[in-house]
TORKOLLUM-464451 format. One line per 2 residues: their letters; for each residue x, y, z of C-alpha. Coordinates in Angstrom, 2 decimals, decimal comma. Example, Ala and Ser with C-alpha at 12.3 -4.5 7.8 and 13.67 -1.06 7.14 Angstrom:
TORKOLLUM-464451
as	12,30 -4,50 7,80; 13,67 -1,06 7,14
end
This chain:
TORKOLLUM-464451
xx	16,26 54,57 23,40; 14,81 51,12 22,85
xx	15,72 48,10 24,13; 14,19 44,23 24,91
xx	14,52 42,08 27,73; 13,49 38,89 27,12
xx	13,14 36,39 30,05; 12,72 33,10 28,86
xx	11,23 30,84 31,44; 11,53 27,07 31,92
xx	8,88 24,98 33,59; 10,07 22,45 36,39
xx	9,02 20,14 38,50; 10,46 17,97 41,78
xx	10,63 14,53 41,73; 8,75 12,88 44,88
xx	9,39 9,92 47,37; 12,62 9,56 49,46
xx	14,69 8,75 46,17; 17,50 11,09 45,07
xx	16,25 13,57 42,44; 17,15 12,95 38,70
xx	16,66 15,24 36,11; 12,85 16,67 34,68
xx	12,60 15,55 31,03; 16,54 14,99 30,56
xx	15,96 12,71 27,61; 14,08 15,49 25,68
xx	11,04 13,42 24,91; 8,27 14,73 26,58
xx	6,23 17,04 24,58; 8,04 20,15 23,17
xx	6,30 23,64 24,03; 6,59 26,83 22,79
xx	9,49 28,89 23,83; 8,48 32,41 25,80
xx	8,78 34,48 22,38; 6,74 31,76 20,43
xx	9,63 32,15 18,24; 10,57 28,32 18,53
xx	9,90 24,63 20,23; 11,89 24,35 23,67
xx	12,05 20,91 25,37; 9,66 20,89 27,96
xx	10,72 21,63 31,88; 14,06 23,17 30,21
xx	14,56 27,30 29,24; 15,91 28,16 25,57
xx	17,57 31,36 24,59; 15,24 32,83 21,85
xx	15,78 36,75 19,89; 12,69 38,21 18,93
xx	13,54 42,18 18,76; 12,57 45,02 16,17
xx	12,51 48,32 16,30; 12,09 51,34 13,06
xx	11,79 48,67 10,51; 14,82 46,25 11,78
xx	14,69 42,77 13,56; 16,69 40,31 15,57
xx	14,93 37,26 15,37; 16,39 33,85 15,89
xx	15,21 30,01 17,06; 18,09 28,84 18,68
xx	17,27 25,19 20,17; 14,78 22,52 18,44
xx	14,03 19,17 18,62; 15,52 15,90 16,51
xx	14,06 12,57 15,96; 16,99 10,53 17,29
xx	15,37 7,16 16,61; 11,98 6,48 14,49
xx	11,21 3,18 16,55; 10,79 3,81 19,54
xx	10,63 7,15 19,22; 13,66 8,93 20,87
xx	14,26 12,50 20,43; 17,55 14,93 21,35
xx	17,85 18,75 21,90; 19,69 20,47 18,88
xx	21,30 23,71 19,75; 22,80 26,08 16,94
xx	24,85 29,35 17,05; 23,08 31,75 14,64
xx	22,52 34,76 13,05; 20,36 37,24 13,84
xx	20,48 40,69 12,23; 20,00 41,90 8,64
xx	20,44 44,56 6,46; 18,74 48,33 6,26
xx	19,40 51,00 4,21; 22,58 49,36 3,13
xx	23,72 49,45 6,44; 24,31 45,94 8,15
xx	23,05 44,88 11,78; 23,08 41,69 13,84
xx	25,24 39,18 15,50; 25,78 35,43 16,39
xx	23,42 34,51 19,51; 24,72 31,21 21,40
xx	21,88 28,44 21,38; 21,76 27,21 24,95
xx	19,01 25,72 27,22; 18,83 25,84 30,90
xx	16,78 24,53 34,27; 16,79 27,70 35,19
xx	15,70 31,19 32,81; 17,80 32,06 29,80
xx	17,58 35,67 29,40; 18,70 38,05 26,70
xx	19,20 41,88 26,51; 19,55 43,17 23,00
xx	19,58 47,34 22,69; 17,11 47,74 19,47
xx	18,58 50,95 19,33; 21,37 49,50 17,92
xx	21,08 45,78 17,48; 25,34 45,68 18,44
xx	27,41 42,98 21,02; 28,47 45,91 22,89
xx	25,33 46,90 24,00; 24,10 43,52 24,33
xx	23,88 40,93 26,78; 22,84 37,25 27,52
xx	23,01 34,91 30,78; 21,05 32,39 32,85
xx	19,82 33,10 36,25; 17,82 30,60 38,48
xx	17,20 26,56 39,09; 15,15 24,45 40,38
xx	15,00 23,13 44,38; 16,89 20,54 45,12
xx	18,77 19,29 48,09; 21,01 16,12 47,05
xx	24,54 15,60 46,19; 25,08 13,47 42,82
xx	28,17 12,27 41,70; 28,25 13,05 38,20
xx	26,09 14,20 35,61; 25,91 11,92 32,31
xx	24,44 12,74 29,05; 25,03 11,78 25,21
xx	26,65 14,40 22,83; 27,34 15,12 18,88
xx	29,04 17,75 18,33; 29,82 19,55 14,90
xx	32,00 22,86 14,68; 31,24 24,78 11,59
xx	34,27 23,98 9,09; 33,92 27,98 7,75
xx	33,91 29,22 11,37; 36,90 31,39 11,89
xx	35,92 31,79 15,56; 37,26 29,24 17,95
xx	34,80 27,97 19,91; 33,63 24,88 22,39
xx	30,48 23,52 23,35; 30,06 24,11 27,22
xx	27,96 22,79 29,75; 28,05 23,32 33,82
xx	25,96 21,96 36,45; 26,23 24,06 39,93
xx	24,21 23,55 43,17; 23,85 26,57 45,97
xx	22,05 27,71 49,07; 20,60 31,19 49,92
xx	19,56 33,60 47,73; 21,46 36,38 45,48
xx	20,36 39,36 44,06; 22,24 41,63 41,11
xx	21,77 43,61 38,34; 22,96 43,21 34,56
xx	26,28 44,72 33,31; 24,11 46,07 30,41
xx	20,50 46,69 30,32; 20,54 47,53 34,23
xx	17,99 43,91 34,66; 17,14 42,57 38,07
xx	18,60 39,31 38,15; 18,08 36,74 40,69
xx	20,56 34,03 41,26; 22,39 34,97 38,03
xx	24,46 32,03 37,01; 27,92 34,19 36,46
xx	27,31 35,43 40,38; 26,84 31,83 41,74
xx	29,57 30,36 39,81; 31,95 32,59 40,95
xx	31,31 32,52 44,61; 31,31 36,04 45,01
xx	27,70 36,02 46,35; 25,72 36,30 48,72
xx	24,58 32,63 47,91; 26,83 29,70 49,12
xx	28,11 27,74 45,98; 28,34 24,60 46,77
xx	28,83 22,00 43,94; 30,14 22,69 40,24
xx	31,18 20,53 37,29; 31,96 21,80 34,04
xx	32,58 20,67 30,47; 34,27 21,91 26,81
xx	33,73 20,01 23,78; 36,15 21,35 21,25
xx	36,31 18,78 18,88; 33,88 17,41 16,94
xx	32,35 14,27 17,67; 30,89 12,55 15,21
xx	28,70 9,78 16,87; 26,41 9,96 19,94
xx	29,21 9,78 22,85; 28,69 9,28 26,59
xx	30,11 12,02 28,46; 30,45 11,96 32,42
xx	31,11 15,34 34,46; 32,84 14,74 37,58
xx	30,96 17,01 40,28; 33,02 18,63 42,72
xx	31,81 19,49 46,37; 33,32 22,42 48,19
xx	32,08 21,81 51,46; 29,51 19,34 53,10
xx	26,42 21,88 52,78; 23,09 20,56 51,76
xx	21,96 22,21 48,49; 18,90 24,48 48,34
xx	19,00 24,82 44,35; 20,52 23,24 40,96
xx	21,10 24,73 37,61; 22,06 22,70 34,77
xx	23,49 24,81 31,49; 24,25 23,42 27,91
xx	25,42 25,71 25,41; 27,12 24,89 21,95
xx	29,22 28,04 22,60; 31,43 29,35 25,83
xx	31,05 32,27 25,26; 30,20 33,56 28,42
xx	33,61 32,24 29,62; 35,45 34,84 27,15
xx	36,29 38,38 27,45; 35,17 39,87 24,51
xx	30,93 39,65 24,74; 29,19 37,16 22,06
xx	32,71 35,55 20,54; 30,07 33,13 19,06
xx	31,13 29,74 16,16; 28,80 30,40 13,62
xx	26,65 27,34 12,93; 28,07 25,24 15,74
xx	25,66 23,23 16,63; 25,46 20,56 19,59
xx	23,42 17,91 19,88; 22,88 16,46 23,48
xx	20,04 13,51 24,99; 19,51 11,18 28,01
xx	21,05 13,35 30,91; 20,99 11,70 34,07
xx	22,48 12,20 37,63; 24,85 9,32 39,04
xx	24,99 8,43 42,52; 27,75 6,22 42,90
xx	27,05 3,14 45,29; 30,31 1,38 45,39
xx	33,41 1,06 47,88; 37,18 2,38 47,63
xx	38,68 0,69 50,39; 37,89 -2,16 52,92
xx	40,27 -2,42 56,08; 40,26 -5,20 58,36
xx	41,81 -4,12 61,99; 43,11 -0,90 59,79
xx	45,10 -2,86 57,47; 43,42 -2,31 53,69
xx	42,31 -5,72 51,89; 45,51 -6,17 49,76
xx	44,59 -6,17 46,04; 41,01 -4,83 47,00
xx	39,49 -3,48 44,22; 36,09 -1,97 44,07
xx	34,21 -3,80 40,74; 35,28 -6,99 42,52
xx	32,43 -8,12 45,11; 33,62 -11,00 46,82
xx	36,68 -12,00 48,80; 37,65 -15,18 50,61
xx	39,92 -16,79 53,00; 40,09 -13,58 55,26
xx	41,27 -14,58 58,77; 39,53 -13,93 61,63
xx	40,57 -14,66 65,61; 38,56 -17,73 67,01
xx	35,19 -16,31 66,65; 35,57 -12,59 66,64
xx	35,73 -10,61 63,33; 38,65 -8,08 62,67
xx	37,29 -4,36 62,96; 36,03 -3,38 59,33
xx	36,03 0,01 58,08; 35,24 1,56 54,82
xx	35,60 4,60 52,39; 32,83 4,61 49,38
xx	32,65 6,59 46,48; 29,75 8,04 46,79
xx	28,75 11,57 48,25; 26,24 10,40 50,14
xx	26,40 6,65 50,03; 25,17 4,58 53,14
xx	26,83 1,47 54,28; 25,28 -1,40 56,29
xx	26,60 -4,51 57,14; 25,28 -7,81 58,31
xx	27,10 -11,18 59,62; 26,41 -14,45 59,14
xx	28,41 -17,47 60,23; 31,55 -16,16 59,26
xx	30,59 -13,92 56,22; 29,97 -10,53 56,64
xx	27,76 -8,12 53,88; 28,37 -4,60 53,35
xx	25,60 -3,51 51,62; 26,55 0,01 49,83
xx	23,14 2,40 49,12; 23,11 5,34 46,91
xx	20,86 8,21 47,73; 18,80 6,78 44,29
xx	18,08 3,57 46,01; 20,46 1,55 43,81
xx	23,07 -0,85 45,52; 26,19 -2,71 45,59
xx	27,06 -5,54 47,80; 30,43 -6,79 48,88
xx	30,81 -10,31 50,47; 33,56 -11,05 53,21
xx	34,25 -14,64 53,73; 36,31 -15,24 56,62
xx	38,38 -18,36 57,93; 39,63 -18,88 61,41
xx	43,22 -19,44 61,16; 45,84 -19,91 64,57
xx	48,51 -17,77 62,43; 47,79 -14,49 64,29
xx	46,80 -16,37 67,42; 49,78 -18,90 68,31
xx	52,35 -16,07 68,93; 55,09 -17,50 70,48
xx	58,88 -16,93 69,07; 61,21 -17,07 72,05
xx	63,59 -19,71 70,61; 63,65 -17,83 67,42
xx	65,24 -14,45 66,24; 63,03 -12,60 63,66
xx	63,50 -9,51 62,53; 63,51 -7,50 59,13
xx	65,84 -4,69 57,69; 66,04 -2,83 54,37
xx	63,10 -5,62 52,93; 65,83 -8,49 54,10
xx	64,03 -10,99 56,72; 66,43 -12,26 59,15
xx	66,27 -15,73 60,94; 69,03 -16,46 63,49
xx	68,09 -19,71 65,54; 66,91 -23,10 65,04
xx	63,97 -23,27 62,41; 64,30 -27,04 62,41
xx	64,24 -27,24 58,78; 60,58 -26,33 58,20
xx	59,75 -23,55 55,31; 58,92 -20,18 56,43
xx	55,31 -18,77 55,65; 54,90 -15,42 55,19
xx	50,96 -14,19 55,51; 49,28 -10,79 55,21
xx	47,40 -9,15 58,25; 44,15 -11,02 56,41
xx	45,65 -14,30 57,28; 46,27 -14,97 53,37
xx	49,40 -16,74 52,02; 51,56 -14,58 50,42
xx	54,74 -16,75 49,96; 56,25 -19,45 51,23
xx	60,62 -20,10 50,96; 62,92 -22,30 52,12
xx	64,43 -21,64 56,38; 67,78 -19,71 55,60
xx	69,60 -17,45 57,94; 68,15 -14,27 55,54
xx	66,29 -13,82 52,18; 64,56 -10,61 50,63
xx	60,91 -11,84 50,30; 58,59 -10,63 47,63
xx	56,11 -8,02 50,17; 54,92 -4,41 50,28
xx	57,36 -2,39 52,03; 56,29 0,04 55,18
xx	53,60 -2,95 56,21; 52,83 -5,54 58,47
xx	53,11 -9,26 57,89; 52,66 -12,23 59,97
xx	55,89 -14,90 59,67; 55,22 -18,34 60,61
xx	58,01 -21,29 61,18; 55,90 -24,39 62,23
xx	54,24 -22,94 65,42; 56,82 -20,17 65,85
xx	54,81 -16,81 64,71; 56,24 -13,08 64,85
xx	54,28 -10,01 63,36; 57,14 -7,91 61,47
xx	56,62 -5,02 59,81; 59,08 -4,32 56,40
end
C-alpha cells in the first residue's frame, strides 16, 4: 500500500528589541518561495498546503495558495487561497477530491493514501508555530472573499490564531504521522500543552471589496505564551464532521495582518468613584476637584492585556500615560481645581436626606439655590430651595449637596 506524507514547512523568524512581536511577512510582500513540493509560490515565512501524489499512472496534484498584485504602484501584493481539485480520471474510473487552500506559521501537512486517492483515507492539518511570548489584543488583516456561485457545498472561510506553552506530541487519525503540536490537539485543550489564547473567524458571505477584519483574542488564564500559530483557510473544513466537506473554487483573498496591542483606558476613578461620562477616545478632562492640595486616589482599568500605566503630576494636572507592549501610547490629562465643596462640611442647622431619588430639605435654607455636585466636584444641577424635589442624578451614588456653606454628602 502506498501512501504520501507531505510536510510542508514554513520559514520564520523572531522579531528583536524589547517591542511586542508582530507578524513575519504579514503583508505578503516579501519575496515568494517555492512551496516544499515545488508545486507552487508560498509567501515567504508562511506554510501552504500543496498535493503532489502519484502512484500506477494516477496523480493528485494541486497549487493551492499564490500570490496577487494588489496594487501596481507601490507594489502591494495579497495571498490568494483556492479550494481545488485534485484527482482525474483512469481507466474510466474517476479519482480525486477538493483540497482546502490554507497557509500557516506553523507546517501544513497532508496525508493522501495513493492507493486510493479517496477523503476517507485521507487527511490534512497544521501542526507547529513559531516562539513567541506576548499577549496581543487582536489580530487585524484585510479580506475578499468569493464563494463559488456553482458550489453546492456550504462552506466559510476560517482563520484562528492560538498561543500555548509546553510541548504535545500525537499521532494522525489516518496515516499513523508523528505530529508535534498538532493544531486540532492545542485547540482543544486536551493536551499536554497549556492553551492559552484563541481567536477565531468565519467568513460566509462574500465580500466583495478589501474589508478590515479584527479578531478579538481571548485569554484563558494569565500564562505567558511559549508559541503562536496563525491559520487562514478559505474552507472550515476541519471544523466539520465529515473529512474534506470542501466549496469548490472558494477562494479567499487576505493582506496586511497585524497584531494590536491596545494602549487605551476603560475607566478612571477618583477616590473610587468612576469619572462620570468618562469615555476612553476622549483624552482630557477638566474641573476635577481636588482637597486643598492633595489629589483624590486615582485608579485605572485599561484595555490592554498587557498595557502599562504611569502617571506624573504637575501643578494640579496629573498624566496617565498608557503603554502597549508595541511601544505605542495614549495619554490622558487630569486637570484638577481645588474647590471647598467637599471640604466645608458642616449641616447641623439643616436636614438633608434622600429617599426613592426624592432629596429632602427640612430647615432654613435661607432662600439660596441648592447645588448638587458629583464626587469630582463638577456641577451637575442647580434648583430652586424647596422642602423636596426629585433631581436629575444617577441612582445608587454619591453626590455632594451644597446650600450656601451648608454641605452634606448623600448618596441616592
Amino acid at each position: 500500500m502506498k501512501k504520501l506524507i507531505l510536510f510542508l514547512c514554513g520559514i520564520f523568524s523572531i522579531a528583536g528589541g524589547v517591542h511586542a512581536q508582530q507578524i513575519n511577512n504579514g503583508n505578503f510582500d516579501a519575496p515568494w518561495v517555492d512551496d516544499a513540493l515545488q508545486v507552487g509560490m508560498q509567501p515567504a515565512g508562511w506554510s501552504a498546503v500543496v498535493a503532489n501524489a502519484s502512484a500506477w499512472g494516477s496523480t493528485m496534484k494541486a497549487s493551492l495558495v499564490s500570490q496577487e498584485t494588489r496594487t501596481e504602484s507601490p507594489v502591494n501584493y495579497n495571498a490568494k487561497l483556492i479550494n481545488k481539485f485534485a484527482g482525474g480520471s483512469q481507466w474510466g474510473v474517476s479519482y480525486g477530491f477538493v483540497l482546502p487552500g490554507y497557509i500557516t506559521l506553523g507546517n501544513s501537512w497532508l496525508y493522501i493514501n495513493s492507493s486510493y486517492f479517496t477523503v476517507s483515507t485521507s487527511d490534512a492539518g497544521v501542526q507547529g508555530g513559531i516562539e513567541f511570548s506576548f499577549r496581543p489584543d487582536s489580530l487585524i488583516g484585510y479580506f475578499k472573499y468569493t464563494p463559488a456561485q456553482t458550489n453546492e457545498i456550504a462552506d466559510a472561510a476560517h482563520i484562528r490564531i492560538y498561543s500555548w506553552s509546553g510541548t504535545h506530541t500525537s499521532t494522525s487519525e489516518k496515516g499513523d504521522i508523528a505530529l508535534t503540536d498538532n493544531m486540532k490537539d492545542i485547540w482543544s485543550g486536551n493536551s499536554n500543552a497549556m492553551l492559552i489564547s484563541k481567536g477565531e473567524y468565519f467568513i460566509s458571505e462574500k465580500i466583495g471589496e478589501w474589508t478590515r477584519i479584527a479578531i478579538p483574542i481571548e485569554y484563558i488564564n494569565d500564562d505567558i505564551p511559549e508559541k503562536m500559530n496563525i491559520y487562514i483557510s478559505a474552507s472550515s473544513f476541519l471544523t466539520k464532521e465529515e473529512p474534506f466537506t470542501v466549496g469548490e473554487n472558494d477562494i479567499l483573498r487576505v493582506d496586511d495582518l497585524q497584531f494590536i496591542y491596545n494602549h487605551k483606558l476603560t475607566e478612571i476613578t477618583l477616590d473610587g468613584t468612576p469619572i462620570e461620562g468618562f469615555d476612553k477616545e476622549t483624552l482630557e478632562y477638566n474641573g476635577l476637584s481636588m482637597k486643598g492640595n492633595a489629589f483624590p486616589e486615582i485608579s485605572w482599568k485599561t484595555d490592554g492585556k498587557d498595557a502599562k500605566v504611569s502617571k506624573e503630576t504637575e501643578g494640579n494636572t496629573v498624566k496617565l500615560t498608557v503603554t502597549a507592549a508595541d511601544g505605542a501610547q495614549t495619554v490622558y490629562i487630569l486637570n484638577f481645581t481645588k474647590t471647598d465643596a467637599v471640604e466645608n462640611i458642616d449641616n447641623a442647622s439643616l436636614k438633608i436626606y434622600a429617599n426613592n431619588g426624592i432629596l429632602y430639605i427640612k430647615g432654613n435654607t435661607e432662600n439660596l439655590p441648592v447645588e448638587i455636585y458629583n464626587m469630582q466636584g463638577q456641577l451637575v444641577s442647580v434648583h430652586s430651595a424647596t422642602e423636596n424635589f426629585r433631581p436629575d442624578v444617577l441612582t445608587n451614588s454619591l453626590y455632594i449637596i451644597k446650600i450656601g456653606e451648608k454641605v452634606s454628602r448623600i448618596l441616592f
